[in-house]
C-alpha positions, 0 to 999 in steps of 0.5 A, a space after each residue: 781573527 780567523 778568515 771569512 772569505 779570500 779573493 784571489 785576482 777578481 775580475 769583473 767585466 760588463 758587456 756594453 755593445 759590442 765592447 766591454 767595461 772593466 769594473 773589477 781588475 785584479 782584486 786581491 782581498 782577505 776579510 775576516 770574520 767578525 772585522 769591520 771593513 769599509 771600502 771607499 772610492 768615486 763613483 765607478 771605482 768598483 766599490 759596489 760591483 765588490 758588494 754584489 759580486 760577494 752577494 752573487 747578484 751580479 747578473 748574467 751578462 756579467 763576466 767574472 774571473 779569478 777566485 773568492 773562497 770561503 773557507 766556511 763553505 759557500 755562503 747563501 744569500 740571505 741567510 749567510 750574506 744579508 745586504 742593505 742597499 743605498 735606497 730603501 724605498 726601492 730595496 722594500 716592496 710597497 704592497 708588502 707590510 714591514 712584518 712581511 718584509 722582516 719575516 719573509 727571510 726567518 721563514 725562507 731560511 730558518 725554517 719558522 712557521 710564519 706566527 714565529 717569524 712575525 714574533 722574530 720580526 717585531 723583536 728584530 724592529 725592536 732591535 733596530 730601535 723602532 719605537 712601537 714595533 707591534 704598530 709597525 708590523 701591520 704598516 707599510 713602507 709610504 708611511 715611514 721616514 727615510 731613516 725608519 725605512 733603512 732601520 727596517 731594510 736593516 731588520 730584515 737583512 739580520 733576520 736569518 743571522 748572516 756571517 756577513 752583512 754588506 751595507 752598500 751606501 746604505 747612509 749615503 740617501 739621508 741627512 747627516 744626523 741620520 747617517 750617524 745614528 744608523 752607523 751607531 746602529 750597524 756597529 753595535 748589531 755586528 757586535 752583538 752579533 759577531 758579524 762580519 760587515 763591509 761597509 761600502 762608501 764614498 765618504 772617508 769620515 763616515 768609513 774613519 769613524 766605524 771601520 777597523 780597516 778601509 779599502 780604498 778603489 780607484 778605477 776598478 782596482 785596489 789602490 791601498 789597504 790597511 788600518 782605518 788610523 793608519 789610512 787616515 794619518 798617513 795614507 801611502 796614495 796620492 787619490 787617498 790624500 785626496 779624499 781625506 782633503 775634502 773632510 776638514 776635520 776627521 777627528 770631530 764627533 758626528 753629531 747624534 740627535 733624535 733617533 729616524 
């Protein structure tokens, strides 16, 4: 595989008063493209503060050190990085409907009219596997399930073809039969697509069960890299051994019911 971006001893700090809380200490990360990378870790390990540093939303108060190239050339959000967040129900806007929403970024990024967006949009909930995507172009977020609200701030992170897509705790707001149709869903569209994902977690069975290799955070820092089989097998770190310990059995299929 061929390299999409190379982090070279990232740092990230936040301002809180007068002092300064580390959230990122020395990074050093090769992703590649077209790769499947999960990264774990507690809450405050860093996972996320990863995930919007890559996305260029930290915000201005933050202070960031060290390197991310891309070999590519520098990526644009939105249309290179396309990013579904933990909470879809604050990630879509309520006044706009699901079409707007899907089209907004085929029409900011690849240049469509917004009849061709609205036709790109319908396809891509179609994709998503939303029944009757005509009907859901004209709702509105409120009158869909958490499930169905994700699947669509999925379709709209796809729209304008990204390199990469980040899915930041993006199954951790719902039950564990949803979690496991929409990682069904994000593995198969990376690979139709060809993308690039990074998939951020806390939970090592869900990161085992889709990723080619896990990152696992601990304090800022990252502790242990390598193949998802060989991490849940022989993990080289205490704090990995320990996540894998709260997961009674890594090997059993997730359950699949009806689709959200």
């Amino acid at each position: 595989m061929t390299v999409l971006t190379t982090i070279e001893d990232l740092s990230v700090a936040f301002r809180q008063g007068t002092s300064s809380v580390t959230a990122l200490d020395g990074i050093n990360l090769t992703i590649k493209n077209g790769e499947q990378l999960a990264i774990i870790g507690e809450s405050g390990s860093g996972k996320s503060t990863l995930a919007l540093t890559l996305a260029g939303l930290l915000p201005a108060s933050a202070r960031q050190t060290g390197t991310i190239d891309w070999p590519g050339g520098p990526p644009i959000p939105g249309r290179d990085i396309g990013m579904v967040f933990q909470d879809p129900s604050a990630s879509l806007d309520p006044v706009l409907t699901i079409g707007e929403q899907v089209a907004e970024g085929a029409v900011a990024h690849l240049g469509l009219g917004w009849k061709a967006a609205g036709l790109r949009a319908r396809d891509l909930l179609a994709r998503v596997q939303l029944p009757d995507p005509d009907s859901l172009l004209r709702a509105y977020p409120h009158q869909l399930s958490g499930g169905q609200r994700q699947r669509v701030a999925i379709a709209a992170a796809i729209a304008a073809g990204p390199r990469l897509l980040i899915a930041d705790e993006a199954t951790s707001a719902l039950d564990t039969i949803v979690q496991a149709e929409i990682v069904t869903l994000l593995r198969s569209l990376v690979a139709e697509e060809g993308m690039t994902l990074l998939f951020i977690t806390h939970d090592i069975a869900l990161a085992s069960s889709l990723a080619d290799r896990i990152a696992v955070f601990r304090q800022a820092k990252l502790v242990e890299i390598g193949a998802a089989a060989d991490i849940t097998r022989q993990p080289r770190e205490p704090y990995t051994a320990s996540l894998l310990g709260a997961h009674i059995d890594l090997t059993t299929p997730p359950l699949v019911g009806a689709r959200a």
